[in-house]
Structures are given as structure tokens and as C-alpha cells.
C-alpha positions as CSV (number, residue, x, y, z in Angstrom):
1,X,-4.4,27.3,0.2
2,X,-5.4,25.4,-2.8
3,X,-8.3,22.9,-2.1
4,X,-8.0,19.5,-1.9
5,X,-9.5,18.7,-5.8
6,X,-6.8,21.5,-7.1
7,X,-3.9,20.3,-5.3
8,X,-5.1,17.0,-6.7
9,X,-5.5,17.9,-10.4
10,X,-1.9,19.3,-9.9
11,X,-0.2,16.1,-8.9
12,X,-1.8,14.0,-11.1
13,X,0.0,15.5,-13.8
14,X,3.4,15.0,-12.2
15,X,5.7,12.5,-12.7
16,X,8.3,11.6,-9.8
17,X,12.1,10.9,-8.8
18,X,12.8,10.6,-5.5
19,X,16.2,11.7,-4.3
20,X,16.2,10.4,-0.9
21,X,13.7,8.9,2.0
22,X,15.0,9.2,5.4
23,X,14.4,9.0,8.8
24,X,16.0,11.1,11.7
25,X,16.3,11.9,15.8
26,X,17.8,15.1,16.3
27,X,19.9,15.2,19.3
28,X,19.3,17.0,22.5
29,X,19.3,21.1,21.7
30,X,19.4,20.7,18.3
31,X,19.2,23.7,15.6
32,X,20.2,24.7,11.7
33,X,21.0,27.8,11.2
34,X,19.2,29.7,8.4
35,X,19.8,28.1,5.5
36,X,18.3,27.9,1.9
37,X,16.9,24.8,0.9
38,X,18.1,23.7,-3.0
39,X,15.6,20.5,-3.5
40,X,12.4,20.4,-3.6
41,X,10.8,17.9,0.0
42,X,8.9,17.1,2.6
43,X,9.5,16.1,6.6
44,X,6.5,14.8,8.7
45,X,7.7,15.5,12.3
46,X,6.7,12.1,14.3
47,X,7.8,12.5,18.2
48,X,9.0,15.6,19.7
49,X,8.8,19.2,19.7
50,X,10.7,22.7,18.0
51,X,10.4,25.3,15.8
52,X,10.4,25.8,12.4
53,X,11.2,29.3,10.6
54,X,10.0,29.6,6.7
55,X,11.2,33.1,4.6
56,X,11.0,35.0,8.7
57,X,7.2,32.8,9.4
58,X,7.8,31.1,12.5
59,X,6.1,27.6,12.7
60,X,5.6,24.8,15.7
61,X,7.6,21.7,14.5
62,X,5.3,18.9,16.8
63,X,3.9,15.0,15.7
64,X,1.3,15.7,13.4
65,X,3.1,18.8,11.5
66,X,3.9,18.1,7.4
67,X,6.5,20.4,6.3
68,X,7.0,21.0,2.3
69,X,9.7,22.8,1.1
70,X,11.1,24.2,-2.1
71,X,14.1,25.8,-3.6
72,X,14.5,28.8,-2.9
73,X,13.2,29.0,0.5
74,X,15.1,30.6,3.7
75,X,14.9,28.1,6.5
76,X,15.9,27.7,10.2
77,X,14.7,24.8,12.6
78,X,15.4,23.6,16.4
79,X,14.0,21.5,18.7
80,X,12.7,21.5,22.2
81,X,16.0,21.2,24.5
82,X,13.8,18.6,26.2
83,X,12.1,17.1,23.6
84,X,14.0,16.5,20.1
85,X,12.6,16.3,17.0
86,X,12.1,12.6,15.2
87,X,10.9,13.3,11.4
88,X,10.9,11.1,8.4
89,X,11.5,13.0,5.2
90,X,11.5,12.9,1.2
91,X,13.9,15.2,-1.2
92,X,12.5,14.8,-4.8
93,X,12.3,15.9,-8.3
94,X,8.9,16.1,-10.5
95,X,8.6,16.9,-14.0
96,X,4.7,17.8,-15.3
97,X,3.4,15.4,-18.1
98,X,0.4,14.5,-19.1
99,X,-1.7,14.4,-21.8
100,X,-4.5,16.3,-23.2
101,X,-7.0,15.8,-26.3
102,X,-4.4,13.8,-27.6
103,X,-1.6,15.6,-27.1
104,X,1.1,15.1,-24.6
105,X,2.5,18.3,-23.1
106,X,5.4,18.2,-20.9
107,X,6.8,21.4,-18.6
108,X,10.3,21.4,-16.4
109,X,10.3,22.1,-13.0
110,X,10.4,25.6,-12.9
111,X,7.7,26.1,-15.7
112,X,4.9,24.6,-13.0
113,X,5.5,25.6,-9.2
114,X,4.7,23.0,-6.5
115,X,1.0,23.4,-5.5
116,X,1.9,23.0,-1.8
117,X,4.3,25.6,0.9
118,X,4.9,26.0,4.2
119,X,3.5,23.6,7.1
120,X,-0.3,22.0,7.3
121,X,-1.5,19.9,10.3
122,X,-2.7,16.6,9.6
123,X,-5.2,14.6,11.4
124,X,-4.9,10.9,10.2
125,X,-0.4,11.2,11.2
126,X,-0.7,7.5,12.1
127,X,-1.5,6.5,8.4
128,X,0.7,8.7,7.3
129,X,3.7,7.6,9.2
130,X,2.9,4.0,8.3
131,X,3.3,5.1,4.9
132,X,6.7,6.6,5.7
133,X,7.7,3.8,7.4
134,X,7.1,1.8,4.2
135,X,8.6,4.2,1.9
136,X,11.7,4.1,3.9
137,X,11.9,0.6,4.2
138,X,11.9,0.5,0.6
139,X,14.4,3.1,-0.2
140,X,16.9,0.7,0.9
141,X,16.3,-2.1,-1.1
142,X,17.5,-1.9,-4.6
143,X,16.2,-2.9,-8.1
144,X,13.3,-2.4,-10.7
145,X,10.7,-3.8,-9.0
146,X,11.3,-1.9,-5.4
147,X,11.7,1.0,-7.2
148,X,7.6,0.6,-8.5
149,X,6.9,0.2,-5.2
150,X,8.7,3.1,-3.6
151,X,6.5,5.1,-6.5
152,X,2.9,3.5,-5.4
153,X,3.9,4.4,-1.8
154,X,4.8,7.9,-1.9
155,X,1.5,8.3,-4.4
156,X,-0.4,6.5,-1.6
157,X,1.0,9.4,0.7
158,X,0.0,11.8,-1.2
159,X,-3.7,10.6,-2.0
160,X,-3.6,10.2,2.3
161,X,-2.9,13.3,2.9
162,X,-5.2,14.9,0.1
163,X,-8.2,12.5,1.5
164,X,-7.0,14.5,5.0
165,X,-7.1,18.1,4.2
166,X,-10.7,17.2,2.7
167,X,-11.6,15.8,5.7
168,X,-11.1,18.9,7.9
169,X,-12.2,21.3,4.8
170,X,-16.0,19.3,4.9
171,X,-18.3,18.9,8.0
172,X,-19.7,15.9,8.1
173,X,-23.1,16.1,6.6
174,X,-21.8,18.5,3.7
175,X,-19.2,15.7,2.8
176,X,-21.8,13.0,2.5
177,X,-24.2,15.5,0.7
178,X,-21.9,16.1,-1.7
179,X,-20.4,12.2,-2.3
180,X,-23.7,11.0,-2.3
181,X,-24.4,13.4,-5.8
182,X,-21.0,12.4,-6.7
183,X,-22.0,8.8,-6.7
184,X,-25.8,9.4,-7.4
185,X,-24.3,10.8,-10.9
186,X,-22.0,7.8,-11.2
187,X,-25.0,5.5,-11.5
188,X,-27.8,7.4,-13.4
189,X,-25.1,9.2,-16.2
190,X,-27.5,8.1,-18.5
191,X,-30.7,9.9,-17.3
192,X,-31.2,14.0,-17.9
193,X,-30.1,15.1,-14.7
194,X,-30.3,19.1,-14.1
195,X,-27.9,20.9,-11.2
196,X,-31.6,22.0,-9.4
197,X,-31.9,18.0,-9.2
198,X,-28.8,17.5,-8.1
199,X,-28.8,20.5,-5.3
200,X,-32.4,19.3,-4.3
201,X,-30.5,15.4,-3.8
202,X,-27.9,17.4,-1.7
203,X,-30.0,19.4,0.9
204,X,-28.7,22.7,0.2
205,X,-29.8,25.5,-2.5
206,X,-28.1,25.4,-6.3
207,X,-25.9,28.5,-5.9
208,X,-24.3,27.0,-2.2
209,X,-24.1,23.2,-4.0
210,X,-22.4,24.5,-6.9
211,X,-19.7,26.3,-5.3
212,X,-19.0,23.4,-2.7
213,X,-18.5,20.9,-5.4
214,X,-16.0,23.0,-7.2
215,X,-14.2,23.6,-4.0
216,X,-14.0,19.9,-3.1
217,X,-14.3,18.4,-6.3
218,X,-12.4,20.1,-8.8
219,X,-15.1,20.6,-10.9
220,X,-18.4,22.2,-11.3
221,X,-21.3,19.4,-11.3
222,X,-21.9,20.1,-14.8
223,X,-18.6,19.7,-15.8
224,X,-17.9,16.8,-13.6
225,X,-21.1,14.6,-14.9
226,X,-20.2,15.6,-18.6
227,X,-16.6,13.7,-18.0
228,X,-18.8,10.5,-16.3
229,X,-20.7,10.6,-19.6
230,X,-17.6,11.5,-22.3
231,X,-15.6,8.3,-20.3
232,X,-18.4,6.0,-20.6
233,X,-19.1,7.1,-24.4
234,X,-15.0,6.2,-25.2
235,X,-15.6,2.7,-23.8
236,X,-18.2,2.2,-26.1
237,X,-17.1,3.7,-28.7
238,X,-13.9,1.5,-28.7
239,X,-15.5,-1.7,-26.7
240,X,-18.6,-2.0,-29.3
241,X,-20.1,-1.7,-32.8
242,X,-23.0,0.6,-31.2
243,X,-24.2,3.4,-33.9
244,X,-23.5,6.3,-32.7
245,X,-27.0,7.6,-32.3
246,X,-27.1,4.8,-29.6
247,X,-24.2,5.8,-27.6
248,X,-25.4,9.2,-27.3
249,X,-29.0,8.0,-25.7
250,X,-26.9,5.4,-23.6
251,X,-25.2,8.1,-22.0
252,X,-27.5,10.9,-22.0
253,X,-27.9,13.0,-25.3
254,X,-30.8,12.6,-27.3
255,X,-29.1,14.6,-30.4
256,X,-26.2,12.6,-31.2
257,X,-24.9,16.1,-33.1
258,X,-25.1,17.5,-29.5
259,X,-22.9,14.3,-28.1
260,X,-20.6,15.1,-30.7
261,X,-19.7,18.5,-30.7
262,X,-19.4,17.5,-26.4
263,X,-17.0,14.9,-27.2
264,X,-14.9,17.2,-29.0
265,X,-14.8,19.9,-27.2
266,X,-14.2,17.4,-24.0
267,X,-12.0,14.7,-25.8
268,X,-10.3,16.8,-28.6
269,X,-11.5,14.3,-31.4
270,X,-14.4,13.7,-32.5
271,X,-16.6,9.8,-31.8
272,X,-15.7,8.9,-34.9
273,X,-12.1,9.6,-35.0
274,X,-11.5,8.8,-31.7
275,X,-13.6,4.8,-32.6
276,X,-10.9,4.7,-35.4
277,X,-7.8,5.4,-33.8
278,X,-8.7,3.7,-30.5
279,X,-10.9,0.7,-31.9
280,X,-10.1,-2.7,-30.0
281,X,-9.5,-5.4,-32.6
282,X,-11.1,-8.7,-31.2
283,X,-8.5,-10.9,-32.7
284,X,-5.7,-8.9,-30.7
């Protein structure tokens, strides 16, 4: 499985179209037949209890359980005789799109395979069902504006469920350890902070640090604090008339050629080409 920062780097470059949002009780004995699915979706099983077969991988279908599926995929489900199923679930499209040092790239479907499979157990369900509940509620109402909504929701699942598998991946003190740098960096950028620093701040040695943060981060520490610094340096560079020399020391470099080969390696432009084409006109 992908870790929680990867999955999230994934989606974030997704755009959405949901299909359908619904929410069902099977009956008493129920069960599909194999079948294969042709959308791409989700169910989160609510009440009840079954089994759930994936490409011959036989899975318990019980409250708690978050199913996603994809084309493709050979699938047979039943429920308890005694206890049916009740699931909410979500048939979509996505299309990646996003942009990068100032170019926007765009892949179909089939160019960029769903970062998530099969079945994971959640801990948080009722915050997830809420969530559900909401997104149903919503499918039902028509127009623009619901139609935003029904988009913040189902990213608002998502981010839940991300914010739950990194939950169970991190014990308790690792996860503040590792926060706490992730916020200690988000509020001395500006000083010349080293990874043995940032590992000491942490409890635990460089070489055990570094590799937790890129699990649960998505980045290295490095990496991560450079992108603190470049995001700061673009909000000056377009909010103010700061020389450059001095946006370099405000967020960390004391050779403003260093900052600048940094920024466009990081940005794809370099300070000054990114002030002119981004510069906020105060008369605007």
C-alpha cells in the first residue's frame, strides 16, 4: 500500500465527476454473482455483515470496511443470511490535471491508475458515514451551486480517510514527533536549520527521522522545508518591492545566487521572471 502522503500527492492532482452517490440495504440472503466492475467506485459498508470476493481474494464485507473498485476488476459479494449488508457508495470519473513550473499537464484515465484497490479498515467510520450521509443528501438536489458542494464533500472524504490510514500507520509519540518538526519548520523557515537539528527536535536518530517523514509526509525534510521557503519567497516576490538579496535572507539563503538557482529548479522560473509575470498591481 501506498502511504498516506503518496496516495495524497495522487489525488491532489485529480479532478472529479461523480456518476452516482447512493445508499443501499441488501435484502435477507443476498449475493451478485461474479461480475466485472466497468466504473471506477467506492462502498463503505455501514451495518451488517458478508463477504466480498476481489480478482479470487476473499474479503469480510462488515461496518467499518471501505471498498474501492476499478474497471477491470472480477467481483462477487453476499451478505450474512442473518445480517444484510447496508453500504453507501460513490461511482466516478477522474481525469489528472495539474500544473507544474508553469505548465499544465493533463493525463486520461487510463494514462494514471487509481492509487487505491481492494478493501482497507477504517477506524474514524462514524465521520466517514456522516460524510456519506451528506454527500448523498446532496446528490439529490440539483443545480450549480449543490453541485460545489457535492465536490467539497467527497474531497472532505477523502482528506478523512487519508487523515485515518495515517493515524493507524503512526504511534502516537512518532506522529507528534514528526508534526511537531513539521510545524517547528513552519515557523523558523527563515533560520539555517540542518536535518541533525531537526532529528535531534524529533527524539529519534537522522537516518530513522528521515525515512519516517518521507513515509508520512511525502517528502524528505529537506525537500519539504525548501517548498516552506520557495512558497514564502513567491509571496514576496509578488506581494512586495523587496530586492531580491532580501528575500533570499528573509527566507533562509544568504547567497541570493544560491536562492535563485533553488527557485528554479523548485518553481521552473526564475525570482525575477516569476515577480514579472505574477506581480500584483496595487491599483487592481
Amino acid at each position: 500500500m501506498l502511504t498516506p502522503g503518496e496516495i495524497a500527492a495522487q489525488l491532489n492532482r485529480f479532478v472529479f465527476s461523480l456518476l452516482l452517490v447512493g445508499h443501499q440495504k441488501t435484502g435477507v440472503a443476498w449475493k451478485q454473482p461474479q461480475r466485472t466492475i466497468r466504473h471506477h467506485s467506492f462502498w463503505l459498508i455501514v451495518k451488517g455483515k458478508g463477504t466480498f470476493r476481489i480478482n479470487g481474494t476473499l474479503y469480510p464485507a462488515e461496518p467499518g470496511k471501505l471498498f474501492f473498485y476499478s474497471p477491470g476488476m472480477l467481483v462477487e459479494r453476499a451478505s450474512d443470511p442473518e445480517q444484510p449488508i447496508e453500504y453507501y457508495f460513490v461511482r466516478f470519473n477522474y481525469k489528472e490535471t495539474y500544473e507544474e513550473k508553469e505548465q499544465w499537464i493533463s493525463r486520461n484515465t487510463g494514462e494514471c491508475p487509481f492509487p487505491l484497490q481492494g478493501m482497507y479498515s477504517m477506524q474514524n467510520t462514524p465521520q466517514l458515514i456522516y460524510l456519506m450521509e451528506q454527500l448523498f443528501a446532496l446528490w439529490q438536489r440539483r443545480g450549480h451551486i449543490n453541485a460545489m458542494r457535492r465536490s467539497i464533500v467527497l474531497h472532505e472524504f477523502l482528506l478523512a480517510m487519508l487523515q485515518d490510514f495515517r493515524a493507524q500507520k503512526m504511534a502516537g509519540d512518532t506522529t507528534a514527533s514528526i508534526e511537531l518538526t513539521q510545524e517547528y519548520m513552519a515557523q523558523h523557515y527563515q533560520e539555517p536549520l540542518t536535518l541533525e537539528q531537526l532529528a535531534q527536535l524529533a527524539g529519534i536518530s537522522v537516518s530513522h527521522y528521515s525515512r519516517l517523514f518521507k513515509k508520512y509526509i511525502g517528502y524528505s525534510p529537506i525537500d519539504f522545508l525548501t517548498h516552506l521557503r520557495m512558497d514564502r519567497a513567491k509571496e514576496l516576490l509578488v506581494l512586495s518591492d523587496y530586492r531580491l538579496k532580501s528575500i533570499a535572507v528573509s527566507v533562509g539563503y544568504g547567497d541570493e545566487f544560491y536562492f535563485s538557482r533553488i527557485f528554479k529548479k523548485v518553481v521552473g522560473l526564475s525570482p525575477r521572471e516569476y515577480a514579472k509575470k505574477h506581480r500584483v498591481d496595487p491599483g487592481q
